[in-house]
Biopython code that builds the backbone (N, CA, C, O; Angstrom):
import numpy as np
from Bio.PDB.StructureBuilder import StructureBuilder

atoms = [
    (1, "UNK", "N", (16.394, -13.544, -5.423)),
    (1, "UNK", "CA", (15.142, -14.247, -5.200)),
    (1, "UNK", "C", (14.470, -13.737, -3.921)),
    (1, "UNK", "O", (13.249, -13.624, -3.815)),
    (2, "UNK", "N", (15.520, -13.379, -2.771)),
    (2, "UNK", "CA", (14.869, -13.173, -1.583)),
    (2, "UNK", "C", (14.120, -11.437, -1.811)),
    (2, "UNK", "O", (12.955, -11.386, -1.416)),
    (3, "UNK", "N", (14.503, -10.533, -2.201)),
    (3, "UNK", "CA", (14.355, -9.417, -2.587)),
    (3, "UNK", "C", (13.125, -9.142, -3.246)),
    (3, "UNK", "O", (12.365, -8.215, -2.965)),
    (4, "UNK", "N", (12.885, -10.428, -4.591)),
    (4, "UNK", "CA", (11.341, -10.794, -5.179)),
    (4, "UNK", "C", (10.508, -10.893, -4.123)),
    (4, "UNK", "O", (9.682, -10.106, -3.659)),
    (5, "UNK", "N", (10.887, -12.105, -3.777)),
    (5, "UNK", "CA", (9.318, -12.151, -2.376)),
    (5, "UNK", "C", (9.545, -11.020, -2.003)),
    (5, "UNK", "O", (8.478, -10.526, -2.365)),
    (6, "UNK", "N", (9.849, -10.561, -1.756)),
    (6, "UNK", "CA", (9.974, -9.585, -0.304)),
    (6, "UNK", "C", (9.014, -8.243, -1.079)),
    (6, "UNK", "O", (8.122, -7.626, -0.496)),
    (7, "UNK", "N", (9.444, -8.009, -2.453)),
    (7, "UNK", "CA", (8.489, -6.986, -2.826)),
    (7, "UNK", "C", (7.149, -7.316, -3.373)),
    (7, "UNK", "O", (6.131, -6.623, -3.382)),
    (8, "UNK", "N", (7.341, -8.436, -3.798)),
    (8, "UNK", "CA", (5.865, -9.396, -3.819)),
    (8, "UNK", "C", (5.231, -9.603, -2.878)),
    (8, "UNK", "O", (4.039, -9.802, -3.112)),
    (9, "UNK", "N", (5.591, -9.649, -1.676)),
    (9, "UNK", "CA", (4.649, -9.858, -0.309)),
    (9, "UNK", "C", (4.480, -8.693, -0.022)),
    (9, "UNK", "O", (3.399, -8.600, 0.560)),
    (10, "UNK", "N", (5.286, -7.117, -0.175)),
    (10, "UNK", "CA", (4.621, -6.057, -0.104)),
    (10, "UNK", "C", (3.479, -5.456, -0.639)),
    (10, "UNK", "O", (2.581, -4.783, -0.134)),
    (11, "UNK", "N", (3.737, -5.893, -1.904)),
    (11, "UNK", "CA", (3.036, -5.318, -2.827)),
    (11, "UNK", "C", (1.252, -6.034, -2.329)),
    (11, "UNK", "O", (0.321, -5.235, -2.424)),
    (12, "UNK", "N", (0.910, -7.589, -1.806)),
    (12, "UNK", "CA", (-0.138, -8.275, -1.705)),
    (12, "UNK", "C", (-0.450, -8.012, -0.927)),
    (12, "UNK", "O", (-1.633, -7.681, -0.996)),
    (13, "UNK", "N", (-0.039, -7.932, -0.021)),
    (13, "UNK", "CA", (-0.010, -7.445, 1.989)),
    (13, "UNK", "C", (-0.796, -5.981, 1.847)),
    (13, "UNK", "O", (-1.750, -5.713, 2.578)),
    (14, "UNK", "N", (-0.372, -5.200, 0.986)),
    (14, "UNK", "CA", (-1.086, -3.540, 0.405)),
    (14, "UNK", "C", (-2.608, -4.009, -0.042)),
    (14, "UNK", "O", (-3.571, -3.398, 0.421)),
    (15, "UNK", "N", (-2.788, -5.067, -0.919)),
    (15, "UNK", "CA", (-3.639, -4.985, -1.089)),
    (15, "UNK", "C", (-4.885, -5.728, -0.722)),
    (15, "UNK", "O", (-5.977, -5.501, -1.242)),
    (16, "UNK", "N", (-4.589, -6.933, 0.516)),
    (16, "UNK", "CA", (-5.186, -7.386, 1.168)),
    (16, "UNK", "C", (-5.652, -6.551, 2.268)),
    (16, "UNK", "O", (-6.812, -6.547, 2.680)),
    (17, "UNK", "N", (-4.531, -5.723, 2.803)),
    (17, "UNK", "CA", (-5.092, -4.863, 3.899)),
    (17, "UNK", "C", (-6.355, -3.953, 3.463)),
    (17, "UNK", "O", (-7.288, -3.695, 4.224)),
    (18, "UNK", "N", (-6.254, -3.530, 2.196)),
    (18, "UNK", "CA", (-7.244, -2.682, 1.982)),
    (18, "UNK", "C", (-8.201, -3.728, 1.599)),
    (18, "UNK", "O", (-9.163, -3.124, 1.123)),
    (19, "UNK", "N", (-8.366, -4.669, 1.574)),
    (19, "UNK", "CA", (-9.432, -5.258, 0.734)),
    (19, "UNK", "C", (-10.556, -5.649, 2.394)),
    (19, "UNK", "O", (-11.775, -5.532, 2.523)),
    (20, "UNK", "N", (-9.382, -6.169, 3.536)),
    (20, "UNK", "CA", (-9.775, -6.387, 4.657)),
    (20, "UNK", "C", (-10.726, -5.304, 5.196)),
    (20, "UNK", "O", (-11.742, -5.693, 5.771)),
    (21, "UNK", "N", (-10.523, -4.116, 5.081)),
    (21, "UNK", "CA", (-10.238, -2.815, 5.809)),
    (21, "UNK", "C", (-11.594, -2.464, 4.788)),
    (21, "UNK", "O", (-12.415, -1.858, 5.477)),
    (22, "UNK", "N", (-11.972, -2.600, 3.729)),
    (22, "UNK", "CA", (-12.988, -1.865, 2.963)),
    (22, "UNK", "C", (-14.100, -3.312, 3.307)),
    (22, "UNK", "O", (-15.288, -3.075, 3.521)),
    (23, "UNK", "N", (-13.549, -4.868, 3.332)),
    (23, "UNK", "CA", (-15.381, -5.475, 3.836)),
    (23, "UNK", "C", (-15.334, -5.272, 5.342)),
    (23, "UNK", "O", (-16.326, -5.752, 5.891)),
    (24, "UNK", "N", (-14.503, -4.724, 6.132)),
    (24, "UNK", "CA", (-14.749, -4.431, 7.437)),
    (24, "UNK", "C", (-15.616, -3.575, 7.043)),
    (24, "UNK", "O", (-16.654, -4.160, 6.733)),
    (25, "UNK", "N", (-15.716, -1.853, 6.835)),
    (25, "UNK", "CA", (-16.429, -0.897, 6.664)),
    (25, "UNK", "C", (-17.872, -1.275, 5.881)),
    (25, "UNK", "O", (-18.967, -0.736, 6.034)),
    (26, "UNK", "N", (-17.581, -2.144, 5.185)),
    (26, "UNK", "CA", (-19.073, -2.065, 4.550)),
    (26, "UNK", "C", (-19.701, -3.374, 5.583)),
    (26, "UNK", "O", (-20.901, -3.344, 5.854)),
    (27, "UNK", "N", (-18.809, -4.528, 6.142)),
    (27, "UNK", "CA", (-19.846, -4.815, 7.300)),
    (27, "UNK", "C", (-20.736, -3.804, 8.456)),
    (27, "UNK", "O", (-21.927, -3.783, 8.765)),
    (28, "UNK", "N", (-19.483, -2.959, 8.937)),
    (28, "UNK", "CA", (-20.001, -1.745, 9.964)),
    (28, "UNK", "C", (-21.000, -1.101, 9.310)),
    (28, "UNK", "O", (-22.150, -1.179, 9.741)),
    (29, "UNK", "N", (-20.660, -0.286, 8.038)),
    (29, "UNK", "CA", (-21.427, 0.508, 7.782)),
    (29, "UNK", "C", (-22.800, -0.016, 6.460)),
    (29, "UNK", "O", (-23.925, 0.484, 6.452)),
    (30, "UNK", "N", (-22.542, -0.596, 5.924)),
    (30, "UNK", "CA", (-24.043, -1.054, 5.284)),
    (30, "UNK", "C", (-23.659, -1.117, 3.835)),
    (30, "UNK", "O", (-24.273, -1.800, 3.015)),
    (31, "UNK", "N", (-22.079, 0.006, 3.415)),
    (31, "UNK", "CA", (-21.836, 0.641, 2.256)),
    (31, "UNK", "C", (-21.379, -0.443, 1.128)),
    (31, "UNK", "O", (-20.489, -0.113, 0.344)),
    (32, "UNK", "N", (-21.960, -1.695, 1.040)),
    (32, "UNK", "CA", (-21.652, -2.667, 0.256)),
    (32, "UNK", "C", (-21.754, -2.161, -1.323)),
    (32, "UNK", "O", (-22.759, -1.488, -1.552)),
    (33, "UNK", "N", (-21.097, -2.326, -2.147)),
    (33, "UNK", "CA", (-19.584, -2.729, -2.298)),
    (33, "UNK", "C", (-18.759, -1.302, -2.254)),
    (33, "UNK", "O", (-17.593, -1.300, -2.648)),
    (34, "UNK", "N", (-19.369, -0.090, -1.773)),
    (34, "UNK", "CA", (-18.167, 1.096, -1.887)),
    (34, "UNK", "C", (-17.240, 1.042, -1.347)),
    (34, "UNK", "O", (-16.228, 1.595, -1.776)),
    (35, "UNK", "N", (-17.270, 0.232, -0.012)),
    (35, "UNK", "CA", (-15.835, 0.402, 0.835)),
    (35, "UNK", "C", (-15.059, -0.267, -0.055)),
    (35, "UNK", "O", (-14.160, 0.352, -0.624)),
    (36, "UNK", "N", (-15.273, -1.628, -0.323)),
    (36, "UNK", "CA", (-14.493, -2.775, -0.750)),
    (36, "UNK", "C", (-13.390, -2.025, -1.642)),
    (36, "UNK", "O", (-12.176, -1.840, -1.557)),
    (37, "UNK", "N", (-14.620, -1.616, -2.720)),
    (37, "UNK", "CA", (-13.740, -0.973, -3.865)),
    (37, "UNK", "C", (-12.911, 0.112, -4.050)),
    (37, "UNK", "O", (-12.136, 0.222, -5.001)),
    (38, "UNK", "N", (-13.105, 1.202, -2.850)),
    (38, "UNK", "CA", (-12.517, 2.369, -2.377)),
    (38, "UNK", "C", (-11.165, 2.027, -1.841)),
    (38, "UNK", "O", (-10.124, 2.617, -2.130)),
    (39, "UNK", "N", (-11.294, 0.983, -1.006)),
    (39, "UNK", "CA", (-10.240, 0.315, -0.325)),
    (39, "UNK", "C", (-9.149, -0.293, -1.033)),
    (39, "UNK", "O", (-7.962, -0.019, -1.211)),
    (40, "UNK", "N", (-9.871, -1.131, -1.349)),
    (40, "UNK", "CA", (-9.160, -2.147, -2.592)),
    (40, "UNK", "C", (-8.024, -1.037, -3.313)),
    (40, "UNK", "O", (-6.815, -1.267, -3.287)),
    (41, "UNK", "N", (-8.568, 0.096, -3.904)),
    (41, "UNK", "CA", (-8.093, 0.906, -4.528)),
    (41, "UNK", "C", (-6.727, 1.563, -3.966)),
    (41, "UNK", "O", (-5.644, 1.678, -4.540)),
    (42, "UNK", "N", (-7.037, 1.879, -2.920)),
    (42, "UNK", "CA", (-6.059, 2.768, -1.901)),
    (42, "UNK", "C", (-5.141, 1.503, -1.729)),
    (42, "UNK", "O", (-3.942, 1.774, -1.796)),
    (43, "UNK", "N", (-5.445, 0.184, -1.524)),
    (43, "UNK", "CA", (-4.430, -0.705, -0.872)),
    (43, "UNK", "C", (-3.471, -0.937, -1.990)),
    (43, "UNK", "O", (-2.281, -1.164, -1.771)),
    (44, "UNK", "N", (-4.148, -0.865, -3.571)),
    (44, "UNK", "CA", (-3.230, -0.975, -4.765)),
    (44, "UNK", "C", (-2.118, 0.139, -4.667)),
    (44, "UNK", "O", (-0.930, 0.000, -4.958)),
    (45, "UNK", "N", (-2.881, 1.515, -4.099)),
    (45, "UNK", "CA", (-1.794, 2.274, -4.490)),
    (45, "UNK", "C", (-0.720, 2.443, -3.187)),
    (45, "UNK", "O", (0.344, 3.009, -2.937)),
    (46, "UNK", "N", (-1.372, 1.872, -2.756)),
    (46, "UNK", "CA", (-0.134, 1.492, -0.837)),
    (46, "UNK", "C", (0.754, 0.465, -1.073)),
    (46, "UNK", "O", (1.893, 0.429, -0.606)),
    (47, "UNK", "N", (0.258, -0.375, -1.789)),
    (47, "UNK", "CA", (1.558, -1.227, -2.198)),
    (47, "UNK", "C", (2.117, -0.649, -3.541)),
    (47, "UNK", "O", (3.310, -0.389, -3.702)),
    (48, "UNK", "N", (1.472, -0.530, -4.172)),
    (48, "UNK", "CA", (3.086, 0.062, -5.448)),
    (48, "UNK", "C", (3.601, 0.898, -4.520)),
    (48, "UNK", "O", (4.755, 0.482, -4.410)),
    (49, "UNK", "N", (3.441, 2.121, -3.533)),
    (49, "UNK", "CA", (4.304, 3.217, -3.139)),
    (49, "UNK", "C", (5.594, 1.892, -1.969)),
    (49, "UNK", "O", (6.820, 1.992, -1.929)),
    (50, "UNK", "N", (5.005, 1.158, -1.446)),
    (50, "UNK", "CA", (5.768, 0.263, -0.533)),
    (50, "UNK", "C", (7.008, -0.667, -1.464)),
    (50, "UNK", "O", (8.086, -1.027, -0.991)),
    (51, "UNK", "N", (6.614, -0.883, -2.631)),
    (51, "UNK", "CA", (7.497, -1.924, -3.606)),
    (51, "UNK", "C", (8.382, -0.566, -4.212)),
    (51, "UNK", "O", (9.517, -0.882, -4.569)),
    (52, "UNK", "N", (8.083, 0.710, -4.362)),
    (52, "UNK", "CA", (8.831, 1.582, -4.823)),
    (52, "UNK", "C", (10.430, 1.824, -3.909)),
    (52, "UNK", "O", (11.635, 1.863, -4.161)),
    (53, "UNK", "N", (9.292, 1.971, -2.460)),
    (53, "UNK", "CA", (9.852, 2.553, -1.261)),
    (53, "UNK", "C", (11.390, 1.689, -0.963)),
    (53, "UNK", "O", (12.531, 2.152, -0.978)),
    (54, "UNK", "N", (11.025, 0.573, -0.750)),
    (54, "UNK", "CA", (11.775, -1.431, -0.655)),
    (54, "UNK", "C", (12.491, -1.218, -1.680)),
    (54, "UNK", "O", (13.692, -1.198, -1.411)),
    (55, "UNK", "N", (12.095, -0.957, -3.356)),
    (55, "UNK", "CA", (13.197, -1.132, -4.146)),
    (55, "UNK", "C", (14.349, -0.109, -4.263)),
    (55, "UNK", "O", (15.444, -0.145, -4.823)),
    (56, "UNK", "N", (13.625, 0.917, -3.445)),
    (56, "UNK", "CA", (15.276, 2.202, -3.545)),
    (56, "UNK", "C", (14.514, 3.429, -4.545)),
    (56, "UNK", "O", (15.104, 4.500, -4.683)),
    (57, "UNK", "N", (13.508, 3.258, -5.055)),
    (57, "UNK", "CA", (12.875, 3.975, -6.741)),
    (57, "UNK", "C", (12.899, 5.423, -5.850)),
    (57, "UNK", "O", (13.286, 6.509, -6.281)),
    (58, "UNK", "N", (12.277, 5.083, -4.223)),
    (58, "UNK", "CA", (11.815, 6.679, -3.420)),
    (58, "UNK", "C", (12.445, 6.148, -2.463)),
    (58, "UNK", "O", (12.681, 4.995, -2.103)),
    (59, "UNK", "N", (12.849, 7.888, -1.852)),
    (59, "UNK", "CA", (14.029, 7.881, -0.671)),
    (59, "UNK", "C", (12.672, 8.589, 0.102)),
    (59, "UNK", "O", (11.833, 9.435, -0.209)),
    (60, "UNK", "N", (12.973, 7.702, 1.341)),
    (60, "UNK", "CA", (12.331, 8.321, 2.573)),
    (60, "UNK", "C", (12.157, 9.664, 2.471)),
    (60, "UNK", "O", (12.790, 10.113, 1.515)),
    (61, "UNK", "N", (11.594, 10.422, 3.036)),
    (61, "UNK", "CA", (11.399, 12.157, 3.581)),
    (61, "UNK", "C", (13.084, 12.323, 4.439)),
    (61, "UNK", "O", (13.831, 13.204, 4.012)),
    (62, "UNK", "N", (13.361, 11.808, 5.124)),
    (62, "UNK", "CA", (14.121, 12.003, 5.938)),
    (62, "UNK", "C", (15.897, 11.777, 5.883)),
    (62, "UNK", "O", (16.796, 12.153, 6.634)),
    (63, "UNK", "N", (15.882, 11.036, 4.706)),
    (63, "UNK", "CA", (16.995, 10.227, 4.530)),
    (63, "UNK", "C", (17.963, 11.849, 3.472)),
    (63, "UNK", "O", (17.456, 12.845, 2.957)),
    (64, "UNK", "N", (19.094, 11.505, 3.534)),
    (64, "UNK", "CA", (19.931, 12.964, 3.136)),
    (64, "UNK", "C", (19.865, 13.361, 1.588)),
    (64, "UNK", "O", (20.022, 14.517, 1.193)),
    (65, "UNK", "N", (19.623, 12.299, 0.788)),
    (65, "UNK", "CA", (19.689, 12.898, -0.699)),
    (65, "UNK", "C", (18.255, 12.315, -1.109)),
    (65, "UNK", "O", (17.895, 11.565, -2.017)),
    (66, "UNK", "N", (17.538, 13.010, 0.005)),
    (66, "UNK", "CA", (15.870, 12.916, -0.540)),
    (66, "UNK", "C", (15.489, 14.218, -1.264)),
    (66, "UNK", "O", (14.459, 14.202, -1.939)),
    (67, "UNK", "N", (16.388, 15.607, -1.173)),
    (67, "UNK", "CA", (16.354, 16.510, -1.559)),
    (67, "UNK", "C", (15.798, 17.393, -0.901)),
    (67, "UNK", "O", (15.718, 16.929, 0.236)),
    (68, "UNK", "N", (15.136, 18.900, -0.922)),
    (68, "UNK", "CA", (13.952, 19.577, -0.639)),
    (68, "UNK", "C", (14.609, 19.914, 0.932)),
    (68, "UNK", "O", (13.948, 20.286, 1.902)),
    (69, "UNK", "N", (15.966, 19.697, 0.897)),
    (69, "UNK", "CA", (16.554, 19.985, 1.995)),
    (69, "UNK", "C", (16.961, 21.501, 2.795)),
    (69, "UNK", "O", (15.843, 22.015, 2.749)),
    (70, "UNK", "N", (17.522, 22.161, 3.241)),
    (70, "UNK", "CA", (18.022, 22.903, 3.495)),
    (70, "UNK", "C", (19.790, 23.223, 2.647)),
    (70, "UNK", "O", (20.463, 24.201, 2.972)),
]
sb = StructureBuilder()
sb.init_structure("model")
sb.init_model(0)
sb.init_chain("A")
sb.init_seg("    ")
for serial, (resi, resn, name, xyz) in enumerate(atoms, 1):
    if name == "N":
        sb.init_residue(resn, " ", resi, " ")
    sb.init_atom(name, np.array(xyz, "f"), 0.0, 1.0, " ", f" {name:<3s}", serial, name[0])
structure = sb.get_structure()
C-alpha cells in the first residue's frame, strides 16, 4: 500500500509541477494556453519516467547493471 502512494504521488507531483510551471509561463509570457499544454505534457511524461524510475522498470545511469558500461 505504502509503495502505491508513493508512485501515485509521483506520478501527480509530475504533473502538477508542469501544470504549475506552464500557467506560470503563460502568466509571464502572454502564451495562454501553449505553456499550460506544453507543460502539462512534459509533466505527464516526467512522471511516468519517475513511477518507472521508483518501481525498479529503469536503472539509474549510474547504478552497475544499467549496462552501456565499460
Amino acid at each position: 500500500m505504502g509503495k502505491a502512494f508513493r508512485l501515485s504521488t509521483e506520478f501527480i507531483a509530475g504533473i502538477i509541477a508542469g501544470a504549475g510551471m506552464g500557467w506560470g509561463l503563460d502568466q509571464f509570457a502572454g502564451t495562454r494556453p501553449w505553456g499550460m499544454i506544453i507543460f502539462v505534457l512534459l509533466g505527464f511524461g516526467a512522471g511516468v519516467w519517475n513511477v518507472m524510475r521508483a518501481s525498479g522498470f529503469v536503472r539509474p545511469p549510474g547504478s552497475p547493471d544499467a549496462g552501456g558500461g565499460s
